[in-house]
Backbone as CSV, one residue per row, in Angstrom:
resi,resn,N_x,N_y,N_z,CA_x,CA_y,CA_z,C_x,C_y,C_z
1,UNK,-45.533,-20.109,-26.115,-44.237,-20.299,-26.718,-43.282,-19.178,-26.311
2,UNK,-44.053,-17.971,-26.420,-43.153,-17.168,-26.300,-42.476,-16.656,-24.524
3,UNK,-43.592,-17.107,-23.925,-42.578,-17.499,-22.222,-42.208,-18.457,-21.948
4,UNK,-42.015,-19.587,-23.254,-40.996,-20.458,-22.504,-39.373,-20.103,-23.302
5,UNK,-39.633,-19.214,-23.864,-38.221,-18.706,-24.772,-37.735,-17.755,-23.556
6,UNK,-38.421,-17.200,-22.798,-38.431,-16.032,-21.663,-37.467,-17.258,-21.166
7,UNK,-38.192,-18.030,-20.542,-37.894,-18.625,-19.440,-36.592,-19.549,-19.337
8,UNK,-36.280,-19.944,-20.735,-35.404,-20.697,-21.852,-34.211,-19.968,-21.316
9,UNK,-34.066,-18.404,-21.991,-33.351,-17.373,-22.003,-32.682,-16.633,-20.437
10,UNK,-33.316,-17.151,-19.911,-32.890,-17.085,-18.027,-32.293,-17.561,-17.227
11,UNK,-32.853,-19.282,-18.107,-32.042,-20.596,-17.192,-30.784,-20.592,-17.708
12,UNK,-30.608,-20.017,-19.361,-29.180,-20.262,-19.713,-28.392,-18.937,-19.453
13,UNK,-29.019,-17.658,-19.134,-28.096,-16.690,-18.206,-27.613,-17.372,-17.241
14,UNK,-28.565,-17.379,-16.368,-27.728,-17.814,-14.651,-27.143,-18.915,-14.863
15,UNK,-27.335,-19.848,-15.879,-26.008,-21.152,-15.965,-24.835,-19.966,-16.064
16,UNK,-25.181,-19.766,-17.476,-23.379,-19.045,-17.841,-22.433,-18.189,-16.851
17,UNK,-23.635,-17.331,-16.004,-23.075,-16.690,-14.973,-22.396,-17.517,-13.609
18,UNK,-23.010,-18.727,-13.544,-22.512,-19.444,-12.529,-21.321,-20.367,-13.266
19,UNK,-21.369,-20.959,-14.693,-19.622,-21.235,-15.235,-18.804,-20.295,-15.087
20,UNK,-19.412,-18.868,-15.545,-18.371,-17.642,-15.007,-17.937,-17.643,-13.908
21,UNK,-18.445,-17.703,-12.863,-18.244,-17.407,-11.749,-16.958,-19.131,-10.926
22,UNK,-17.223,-19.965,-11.457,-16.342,-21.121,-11.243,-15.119,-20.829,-11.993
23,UNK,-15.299,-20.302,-13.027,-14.092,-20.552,-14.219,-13.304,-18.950,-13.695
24,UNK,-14.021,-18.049,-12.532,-13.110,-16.516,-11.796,-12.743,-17.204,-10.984
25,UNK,-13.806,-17.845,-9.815,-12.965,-18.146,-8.730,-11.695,-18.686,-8.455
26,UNK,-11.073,-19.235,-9.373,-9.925,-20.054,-8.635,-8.526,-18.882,-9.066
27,UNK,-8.700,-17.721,-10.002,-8.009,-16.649,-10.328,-7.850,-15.638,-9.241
28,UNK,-9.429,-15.700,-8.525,-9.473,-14.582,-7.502,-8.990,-15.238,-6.099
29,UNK,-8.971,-16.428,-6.095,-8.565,-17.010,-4.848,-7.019,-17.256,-5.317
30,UNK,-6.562,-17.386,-6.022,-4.609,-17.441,-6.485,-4.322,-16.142,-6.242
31,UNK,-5.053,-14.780,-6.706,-4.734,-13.716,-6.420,-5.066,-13.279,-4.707
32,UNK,-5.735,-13.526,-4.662,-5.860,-13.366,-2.551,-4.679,-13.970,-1.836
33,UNK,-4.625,-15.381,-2.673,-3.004,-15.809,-1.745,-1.783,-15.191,-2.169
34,UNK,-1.424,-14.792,-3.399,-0.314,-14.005,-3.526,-0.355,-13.081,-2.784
35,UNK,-1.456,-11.933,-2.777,-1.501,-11.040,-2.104,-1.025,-10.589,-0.783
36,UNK,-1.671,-12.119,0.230,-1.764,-12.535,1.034,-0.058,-12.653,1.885
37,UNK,0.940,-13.339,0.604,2.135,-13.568,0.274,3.080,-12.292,0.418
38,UNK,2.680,-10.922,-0.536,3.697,-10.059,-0.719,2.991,-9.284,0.778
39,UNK,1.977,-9.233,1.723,1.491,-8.355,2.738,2.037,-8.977,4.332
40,UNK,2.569,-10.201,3.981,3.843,-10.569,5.323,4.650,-9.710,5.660
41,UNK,4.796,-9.803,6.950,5.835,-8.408,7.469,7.125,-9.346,7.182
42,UNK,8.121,-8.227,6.596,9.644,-9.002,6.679,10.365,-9.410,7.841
43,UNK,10.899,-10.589,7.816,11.392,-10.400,9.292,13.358,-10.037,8.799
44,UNK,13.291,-8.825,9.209,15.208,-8.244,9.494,16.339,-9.732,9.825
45,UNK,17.316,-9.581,9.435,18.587,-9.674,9.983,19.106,-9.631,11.141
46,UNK,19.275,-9.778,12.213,19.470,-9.088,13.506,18.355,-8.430,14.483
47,UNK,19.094,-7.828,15.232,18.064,-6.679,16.164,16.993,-5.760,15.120
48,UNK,16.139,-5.487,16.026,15.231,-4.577,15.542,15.579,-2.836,15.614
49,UNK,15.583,-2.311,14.786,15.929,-1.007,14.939,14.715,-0.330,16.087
50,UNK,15.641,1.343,16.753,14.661,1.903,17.668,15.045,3.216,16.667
51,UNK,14.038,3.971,17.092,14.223,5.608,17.013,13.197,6.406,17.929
52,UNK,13.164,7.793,18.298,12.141,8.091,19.228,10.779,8.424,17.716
53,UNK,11.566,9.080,16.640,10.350,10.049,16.120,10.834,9.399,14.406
54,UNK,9.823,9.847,13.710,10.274,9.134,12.200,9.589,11.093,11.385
55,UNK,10.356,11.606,10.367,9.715,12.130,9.419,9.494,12.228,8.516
56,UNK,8.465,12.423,7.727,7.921,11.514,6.654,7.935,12.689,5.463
57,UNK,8.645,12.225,4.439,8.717,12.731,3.357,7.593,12.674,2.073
58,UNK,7.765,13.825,1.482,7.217,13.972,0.042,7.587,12.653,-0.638
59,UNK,6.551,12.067,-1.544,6.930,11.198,-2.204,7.762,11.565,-3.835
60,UNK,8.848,11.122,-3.663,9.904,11.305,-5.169,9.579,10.956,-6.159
61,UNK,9.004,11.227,-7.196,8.511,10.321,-8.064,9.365,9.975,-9.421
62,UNK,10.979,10.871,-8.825,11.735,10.197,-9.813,11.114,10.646,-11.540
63,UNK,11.369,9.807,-12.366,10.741,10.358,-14.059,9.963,9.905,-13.974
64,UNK,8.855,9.580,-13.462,7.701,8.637,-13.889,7.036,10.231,-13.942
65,UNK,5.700,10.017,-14.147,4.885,11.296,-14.325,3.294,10.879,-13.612
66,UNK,3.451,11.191,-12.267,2.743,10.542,-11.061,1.053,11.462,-10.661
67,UNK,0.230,11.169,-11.003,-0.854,12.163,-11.019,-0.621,13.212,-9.857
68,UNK,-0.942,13.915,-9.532,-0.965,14.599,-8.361,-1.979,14.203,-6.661
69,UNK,-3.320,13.946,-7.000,-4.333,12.730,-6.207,-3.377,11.606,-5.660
70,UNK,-2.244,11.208,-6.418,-1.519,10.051,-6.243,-0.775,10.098,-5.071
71,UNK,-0.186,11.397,-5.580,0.968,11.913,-4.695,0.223,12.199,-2.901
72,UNK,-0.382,12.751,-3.440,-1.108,13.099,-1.438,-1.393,12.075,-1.443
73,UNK,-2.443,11.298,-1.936,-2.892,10.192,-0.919,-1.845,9.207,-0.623
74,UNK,-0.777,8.919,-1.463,0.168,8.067,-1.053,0.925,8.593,0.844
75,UNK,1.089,9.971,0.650,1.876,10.584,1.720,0.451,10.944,2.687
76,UNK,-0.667,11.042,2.290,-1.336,10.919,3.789,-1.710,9.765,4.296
77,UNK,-1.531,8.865,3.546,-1.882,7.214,4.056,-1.141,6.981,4.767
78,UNK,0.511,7.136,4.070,1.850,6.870,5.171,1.667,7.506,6.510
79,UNK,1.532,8.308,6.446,1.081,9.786,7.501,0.360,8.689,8.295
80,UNK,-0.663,8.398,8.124,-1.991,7.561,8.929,-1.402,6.164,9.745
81,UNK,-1.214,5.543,8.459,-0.266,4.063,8.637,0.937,4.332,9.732
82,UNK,1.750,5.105,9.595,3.355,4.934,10.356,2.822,5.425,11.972
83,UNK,1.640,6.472,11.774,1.282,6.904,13.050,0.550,5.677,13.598
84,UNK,0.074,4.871,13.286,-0.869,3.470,13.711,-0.088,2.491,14.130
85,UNK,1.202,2.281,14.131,2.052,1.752,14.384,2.291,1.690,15.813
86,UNK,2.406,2.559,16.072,2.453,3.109,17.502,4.189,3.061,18.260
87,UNK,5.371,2.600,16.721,6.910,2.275,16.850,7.294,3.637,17.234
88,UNK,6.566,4.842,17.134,8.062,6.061,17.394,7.052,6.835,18.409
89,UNK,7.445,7.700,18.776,6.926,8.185,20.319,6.139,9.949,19.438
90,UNK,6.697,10.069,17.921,6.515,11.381,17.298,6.639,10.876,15.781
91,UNK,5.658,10.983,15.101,5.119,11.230,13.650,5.914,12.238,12.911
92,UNK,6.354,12.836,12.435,6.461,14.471,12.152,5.785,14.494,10.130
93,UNK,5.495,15.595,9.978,5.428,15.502,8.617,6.417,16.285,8.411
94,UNK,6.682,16.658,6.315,7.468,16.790,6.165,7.735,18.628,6.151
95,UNK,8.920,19.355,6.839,8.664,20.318,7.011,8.690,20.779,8.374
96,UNK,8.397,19.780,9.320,7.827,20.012,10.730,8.994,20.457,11.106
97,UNK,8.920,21.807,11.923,10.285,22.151,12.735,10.565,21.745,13.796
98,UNK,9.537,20.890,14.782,9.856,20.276,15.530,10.567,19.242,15.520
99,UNK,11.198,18.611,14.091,11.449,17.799,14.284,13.091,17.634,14.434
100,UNK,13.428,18.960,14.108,15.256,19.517,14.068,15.697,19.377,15.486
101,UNK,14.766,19.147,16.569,15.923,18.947,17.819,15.499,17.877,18.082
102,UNK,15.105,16.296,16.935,15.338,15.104,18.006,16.607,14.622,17.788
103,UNK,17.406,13.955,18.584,18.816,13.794,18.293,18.392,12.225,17.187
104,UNK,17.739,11.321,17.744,17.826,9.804,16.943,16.300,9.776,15.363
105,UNK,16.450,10.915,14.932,15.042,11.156,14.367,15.465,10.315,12.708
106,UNK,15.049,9.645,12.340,15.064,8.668,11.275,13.978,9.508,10.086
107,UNK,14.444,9.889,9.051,13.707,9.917,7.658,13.206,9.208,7.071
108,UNK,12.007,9.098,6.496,11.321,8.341,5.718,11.290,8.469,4.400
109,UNK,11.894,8.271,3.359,11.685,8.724,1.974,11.083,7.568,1.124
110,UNK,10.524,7.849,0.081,10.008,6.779,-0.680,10.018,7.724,-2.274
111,UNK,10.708,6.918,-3.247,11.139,6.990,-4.336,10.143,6.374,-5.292
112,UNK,9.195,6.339,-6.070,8.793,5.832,-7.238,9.144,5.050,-8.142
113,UNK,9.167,3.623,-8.342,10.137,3.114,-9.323,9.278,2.374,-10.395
114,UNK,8.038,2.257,-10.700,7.330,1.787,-11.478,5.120,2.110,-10.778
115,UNK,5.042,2.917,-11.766,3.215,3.223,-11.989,2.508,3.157,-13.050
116,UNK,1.138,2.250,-12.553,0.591,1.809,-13.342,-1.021,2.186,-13.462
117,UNK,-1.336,3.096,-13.686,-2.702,3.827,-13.584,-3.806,2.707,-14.494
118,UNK,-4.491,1.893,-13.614,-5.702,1.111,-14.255,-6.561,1.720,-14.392
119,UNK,-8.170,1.359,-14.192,-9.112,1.680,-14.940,-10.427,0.931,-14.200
120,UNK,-10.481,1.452,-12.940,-11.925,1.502,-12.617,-13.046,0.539,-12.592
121,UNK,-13.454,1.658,-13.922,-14.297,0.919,-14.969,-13.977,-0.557,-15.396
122,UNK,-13.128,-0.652,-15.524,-12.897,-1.964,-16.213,-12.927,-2.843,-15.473
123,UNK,-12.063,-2.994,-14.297,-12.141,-3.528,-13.150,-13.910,-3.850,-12.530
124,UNK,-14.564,-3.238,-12.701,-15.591,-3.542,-12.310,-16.444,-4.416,-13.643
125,UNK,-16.214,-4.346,-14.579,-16.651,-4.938,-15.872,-16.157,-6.207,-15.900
126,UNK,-14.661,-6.408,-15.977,-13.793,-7.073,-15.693,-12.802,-7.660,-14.782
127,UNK,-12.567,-8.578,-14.417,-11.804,-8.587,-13.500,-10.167,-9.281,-14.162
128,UNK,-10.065,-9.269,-15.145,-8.843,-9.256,-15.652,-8.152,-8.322,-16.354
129,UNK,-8.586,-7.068,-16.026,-7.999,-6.089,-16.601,-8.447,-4.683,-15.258
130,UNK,-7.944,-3.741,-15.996,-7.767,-2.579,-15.183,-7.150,-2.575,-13.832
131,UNK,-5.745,-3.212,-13.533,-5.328,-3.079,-12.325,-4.430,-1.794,-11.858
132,UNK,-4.804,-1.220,-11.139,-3.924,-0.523,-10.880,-2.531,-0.615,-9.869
133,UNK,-1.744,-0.692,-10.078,-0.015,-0.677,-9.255,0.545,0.567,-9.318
134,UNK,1.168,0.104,-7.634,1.901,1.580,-8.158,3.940,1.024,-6.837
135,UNK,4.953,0.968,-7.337,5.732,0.130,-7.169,6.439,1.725,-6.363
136,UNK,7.089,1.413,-5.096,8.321,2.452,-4.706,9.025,1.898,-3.259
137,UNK,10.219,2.468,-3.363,11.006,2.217,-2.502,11.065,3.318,-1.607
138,UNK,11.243,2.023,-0.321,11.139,2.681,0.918,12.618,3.379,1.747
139,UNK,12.987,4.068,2.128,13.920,4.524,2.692,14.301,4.646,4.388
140,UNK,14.674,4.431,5.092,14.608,5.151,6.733,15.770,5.329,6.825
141,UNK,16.126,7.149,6.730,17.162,7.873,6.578,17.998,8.174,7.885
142,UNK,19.251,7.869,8.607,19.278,9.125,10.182,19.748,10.171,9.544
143,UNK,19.809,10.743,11.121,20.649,12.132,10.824,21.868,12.365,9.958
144,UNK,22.744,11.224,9.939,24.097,11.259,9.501,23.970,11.011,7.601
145,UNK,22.432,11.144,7.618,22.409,10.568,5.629,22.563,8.939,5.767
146,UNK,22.906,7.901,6.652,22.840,6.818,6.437,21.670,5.959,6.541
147,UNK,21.640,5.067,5.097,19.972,4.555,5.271,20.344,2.883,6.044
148,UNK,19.499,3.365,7.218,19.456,2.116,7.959,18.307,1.365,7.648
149,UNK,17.311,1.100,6.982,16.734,0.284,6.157,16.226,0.899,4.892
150,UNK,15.898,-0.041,4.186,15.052,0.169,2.704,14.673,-1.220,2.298
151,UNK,13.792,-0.977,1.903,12.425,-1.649,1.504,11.716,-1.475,0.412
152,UNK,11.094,-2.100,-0.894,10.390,-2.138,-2.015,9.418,-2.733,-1.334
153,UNK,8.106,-1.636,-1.952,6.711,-2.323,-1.385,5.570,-2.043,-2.579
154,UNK,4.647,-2.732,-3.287,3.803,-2.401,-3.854,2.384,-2.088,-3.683
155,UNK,1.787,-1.473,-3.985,0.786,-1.494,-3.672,0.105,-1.656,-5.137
156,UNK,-1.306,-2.156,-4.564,-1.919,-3.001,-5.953,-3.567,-2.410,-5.641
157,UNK,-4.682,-2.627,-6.458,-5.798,-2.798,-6.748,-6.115,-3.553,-7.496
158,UNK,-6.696,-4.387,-7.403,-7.088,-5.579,-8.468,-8.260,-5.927,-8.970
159,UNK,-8.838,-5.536,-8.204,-10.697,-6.233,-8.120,-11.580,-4.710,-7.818
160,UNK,-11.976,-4.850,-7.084,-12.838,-3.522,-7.238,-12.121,-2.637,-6.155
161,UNK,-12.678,-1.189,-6.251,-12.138,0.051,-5.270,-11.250,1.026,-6.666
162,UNK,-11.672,2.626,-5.997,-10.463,3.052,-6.574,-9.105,3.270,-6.937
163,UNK,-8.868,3.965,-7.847,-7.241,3.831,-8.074,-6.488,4.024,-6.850
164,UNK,-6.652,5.101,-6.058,-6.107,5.706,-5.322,-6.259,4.630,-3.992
165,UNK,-7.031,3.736,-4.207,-6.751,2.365,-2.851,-5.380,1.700,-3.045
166,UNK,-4.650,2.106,-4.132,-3.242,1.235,-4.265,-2.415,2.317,-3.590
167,UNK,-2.499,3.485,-3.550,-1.338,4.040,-2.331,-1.877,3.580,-0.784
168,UNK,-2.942,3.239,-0.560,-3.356,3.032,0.482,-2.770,1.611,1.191
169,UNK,-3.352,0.732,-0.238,-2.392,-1.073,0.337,-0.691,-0.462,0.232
170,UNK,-0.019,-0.056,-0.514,1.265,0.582,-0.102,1.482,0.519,1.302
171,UNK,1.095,2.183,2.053,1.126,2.556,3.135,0.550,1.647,3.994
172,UNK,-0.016,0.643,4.036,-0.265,-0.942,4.884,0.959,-1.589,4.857
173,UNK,1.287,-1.776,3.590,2.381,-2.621,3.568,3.967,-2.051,4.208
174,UNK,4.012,-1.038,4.070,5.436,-0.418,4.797,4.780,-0.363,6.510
175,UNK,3.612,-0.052,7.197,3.392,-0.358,7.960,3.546,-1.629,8.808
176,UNK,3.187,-2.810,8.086,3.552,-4.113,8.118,5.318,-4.230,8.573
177,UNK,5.840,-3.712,7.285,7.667,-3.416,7.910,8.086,-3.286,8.850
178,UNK,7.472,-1.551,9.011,7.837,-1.101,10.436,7.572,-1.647,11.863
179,UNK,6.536,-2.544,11.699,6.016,-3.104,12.499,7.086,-4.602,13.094
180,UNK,7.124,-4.824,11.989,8.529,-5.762,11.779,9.869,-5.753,12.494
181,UNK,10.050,-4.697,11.772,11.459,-4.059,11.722,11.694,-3.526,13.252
182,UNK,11.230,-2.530,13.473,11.172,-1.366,14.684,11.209,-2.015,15.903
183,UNK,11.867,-1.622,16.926,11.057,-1.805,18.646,10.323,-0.622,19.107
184,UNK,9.256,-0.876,19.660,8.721,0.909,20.233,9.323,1.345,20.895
185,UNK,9.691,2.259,20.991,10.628,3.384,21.734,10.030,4.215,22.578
186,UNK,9.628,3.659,23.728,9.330,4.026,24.971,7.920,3.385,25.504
187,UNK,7.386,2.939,24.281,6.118,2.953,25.129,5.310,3.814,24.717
188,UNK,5.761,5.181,24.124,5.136,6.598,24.359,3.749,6.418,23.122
189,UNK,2.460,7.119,23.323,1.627,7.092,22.431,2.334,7.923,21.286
190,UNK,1.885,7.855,19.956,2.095,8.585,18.977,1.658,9.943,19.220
191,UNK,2.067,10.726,17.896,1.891,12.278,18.032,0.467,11.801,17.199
192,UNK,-0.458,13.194,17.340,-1.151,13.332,16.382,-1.248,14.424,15.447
């Protein structure tokens, strides 16, 4: 009696887990296509912008109150991402003095306009809770202070991975842009 209560108690786990698993899928597959949706490169207005070199700014975080982990990995992803691109002939970070004698050198700024610190844990427990977002606008500054594009891009975590994978889909997604947006300018390999 008492292993067929075992055995009882098993068949109706793996049922429930497999209604679970029908009654996620069609949430996790709506969420893959949105996803799928906001990670299209935009296509511009007109011509594609050129520049030789891009430099990449500190991220602004504006009033929000932005962990610090947040802050670098957002700006070394960009760092990674804009250099993978292979659109400007020179990377610079922010600070770089090399970057004061390119004449066509375009700024990169990105502003903070909504963060949402999820939860891991939960996310792995759950998959309807603990998401982490983290929402900011994109900038490409010239020399003269005029922003010749801008761009809102989010980056998300939804399902499993750490927090810090949502600055990462970010810095994909403005990659995606630039990729868009930009013509390569010369040909030339990136800096490293």
């Amino acid at each position: 009696m008492r292993n067929l209560n075992r055995a009882a108690f098993t068949i109706f786990v793996a049922a429930a887990a497999a209604c679970a698993g029908f009654l996620l899928a069609p949430g996790a597959a709506a969420q893959a296509k949105a996803d799928a949706v906001t990670t299209k490169p935009v296509t511009p207005a007109g011509p594609k912008l050129t520049a030789s070199a891009v430099q990449i700014e500190v991220m602004d975080p504006g009033d929000l109150q932005i962990p610090p982990d947040f802050r670098i990995a957002e700006y070394e992803y960009l760092y990674e991402q804009v250099n993978a691109t292979k659109k400007f002939q020179h990377v610079y970070r922010s600070g770089d003095k090399r970057a004061e004698g390119v004449a066509d050198l375009l700024t990169l700024k990105t502003t903070v306009e909504s963060f949402k610190k999820g939860s891991q844990k939960a996310r792995e427990v759950t998959t309807v809770g603990g998401w982490t977002s983290i929402k900011l606008k994109a900038q490409f500054v010239d020399r003269a202070g005029k922003v010749v594009l801008e761009k809102e891009a989010e980056g998300k975590v939804r399902f499993m991975g750490g927090n810090l994978n949502a600055t990462y889909d970010f810095a994909k997604k403005i990659a995606a842009i630039i990729q868009d947006s930009f013509d390569a300018s010369g040909g030339a390999a990136p800096s490293k």
